[in-house]
C-alpha positions as CSV (number, residue, x, y, z in Angstrom):
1,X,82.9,77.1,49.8
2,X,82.1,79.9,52.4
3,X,84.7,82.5,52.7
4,X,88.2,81.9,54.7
5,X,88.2,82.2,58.1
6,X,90.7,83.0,60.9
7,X,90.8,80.6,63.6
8,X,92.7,79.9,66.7
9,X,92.4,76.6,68.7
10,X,93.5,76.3,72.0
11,X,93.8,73.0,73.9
12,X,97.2,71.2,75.6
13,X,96.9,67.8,73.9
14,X,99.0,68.9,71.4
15,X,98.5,66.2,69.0
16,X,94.5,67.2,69.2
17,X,95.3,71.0,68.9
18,X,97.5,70.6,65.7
19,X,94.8,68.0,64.0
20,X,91.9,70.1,64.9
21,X,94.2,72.9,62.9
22,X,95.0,70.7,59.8
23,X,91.4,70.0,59.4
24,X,90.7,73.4,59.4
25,X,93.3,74.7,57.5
26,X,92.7,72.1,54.7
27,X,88.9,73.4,54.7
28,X,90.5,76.7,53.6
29,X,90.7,78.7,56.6
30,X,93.6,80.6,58.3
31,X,94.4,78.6,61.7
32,X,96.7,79.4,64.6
33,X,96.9,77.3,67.5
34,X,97.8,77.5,71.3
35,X,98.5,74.9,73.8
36,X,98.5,77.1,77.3
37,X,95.4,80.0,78.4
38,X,98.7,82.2,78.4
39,X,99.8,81.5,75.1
40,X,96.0,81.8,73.8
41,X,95.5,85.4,74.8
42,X,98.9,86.2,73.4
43,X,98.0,84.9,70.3
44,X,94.5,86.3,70.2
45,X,96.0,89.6,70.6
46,X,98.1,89.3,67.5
47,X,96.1,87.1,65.1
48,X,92.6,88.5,66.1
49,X,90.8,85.5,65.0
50,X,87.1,85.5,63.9
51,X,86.8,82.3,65.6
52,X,88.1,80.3,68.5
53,X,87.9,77.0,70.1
54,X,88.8,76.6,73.8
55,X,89.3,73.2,75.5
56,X,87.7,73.7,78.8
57,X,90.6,71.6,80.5
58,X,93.9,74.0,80.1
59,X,96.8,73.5,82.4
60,X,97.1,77.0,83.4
61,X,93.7,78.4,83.2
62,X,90.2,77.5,83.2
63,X,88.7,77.3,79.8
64,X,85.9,79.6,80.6
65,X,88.2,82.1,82.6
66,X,89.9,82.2,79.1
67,X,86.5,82.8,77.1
68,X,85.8,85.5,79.6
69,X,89.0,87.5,79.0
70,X,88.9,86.9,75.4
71,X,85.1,88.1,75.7
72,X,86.8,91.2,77.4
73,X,89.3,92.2,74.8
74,X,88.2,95.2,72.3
75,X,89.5,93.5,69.5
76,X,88.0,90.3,69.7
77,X,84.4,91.6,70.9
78,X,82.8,89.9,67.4
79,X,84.8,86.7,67.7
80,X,82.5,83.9,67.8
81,X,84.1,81.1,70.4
82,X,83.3,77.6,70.8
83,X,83.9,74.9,74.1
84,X,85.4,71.8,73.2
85,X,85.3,69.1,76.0
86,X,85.7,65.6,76.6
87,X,83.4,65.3,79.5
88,X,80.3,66.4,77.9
89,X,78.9,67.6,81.5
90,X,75.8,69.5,82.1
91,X,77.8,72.1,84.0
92,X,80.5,72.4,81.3
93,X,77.7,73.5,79.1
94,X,76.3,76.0,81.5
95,X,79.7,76.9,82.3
96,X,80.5,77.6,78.8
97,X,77.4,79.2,77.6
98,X,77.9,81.6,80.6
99,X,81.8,82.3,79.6
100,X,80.4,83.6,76.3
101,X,80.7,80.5,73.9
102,X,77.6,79.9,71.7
103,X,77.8,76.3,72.2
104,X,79.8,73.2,73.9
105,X,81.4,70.6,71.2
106,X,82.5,67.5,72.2
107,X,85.6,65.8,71.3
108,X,86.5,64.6,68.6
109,X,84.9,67.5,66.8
110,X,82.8,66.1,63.8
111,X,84.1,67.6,60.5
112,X,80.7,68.5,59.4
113,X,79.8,69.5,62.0
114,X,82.7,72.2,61.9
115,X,81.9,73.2,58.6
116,X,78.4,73.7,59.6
117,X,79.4,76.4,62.3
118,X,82.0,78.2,60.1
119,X,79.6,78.3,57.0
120,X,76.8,80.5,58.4
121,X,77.0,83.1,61.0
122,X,74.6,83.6,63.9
């Protein structure tokens, strides 16, 4: 098993946000959640996770505008973040890509593939 990881997941479907975390958690890891933009960089602060997944679709703040200021935090400079989406658009991938995220997932996020990302780093 690859070494624990500390992530936070943000989306406001709250019942996707805490079974995103259980799955996480039960791979090992160290997971906090967030269900607002607000709440995210709040937590970020804190936690100082070494990974995080944003849902593009917050209630208070665009997805990307919340990779960008999570991008701009000291703290977090080495964080690796991840999109999630629903949509799957072509613009939500450039958008994403641009906000600093390595890559656009769509949901539901494939368990494998989940262990994939957190098993090797880029």
């Amino acid at each position: 098993m690859s070494r624990p990881v500390r992530i936070l997941v943000v989306d406001d479907n709250i019942d996707q946000v805490q079974t995103m975390a259980l799955l996480l958690h039960e791979m090992g890891h160290e997971v906090r959640f967030a269900i607002t933009g607000e709440s995210a960089l709040s937590e970020a602060r804190g936690f100082v996770p070494d990974v995080v997944f944003v849902d593009l679709g917050l209630p208070d703040i665009e997805g990307q505008d919340l990779c960008r200021q999570l991008c701009r935090e000291p703290a977090l400079r080495n964080a690796r973040l991840f999109a999630i989406t629903g949509s799957g658009r072509q613009e939500d991938w450039e958008s994403a890509i641009a906000a600093g995220c390595e890559r656009l997932l769509m949901k539901p996020v494939d368990p494998t593939l989940l262990k994939s990302l957190l098993g090797t780093r880029s």
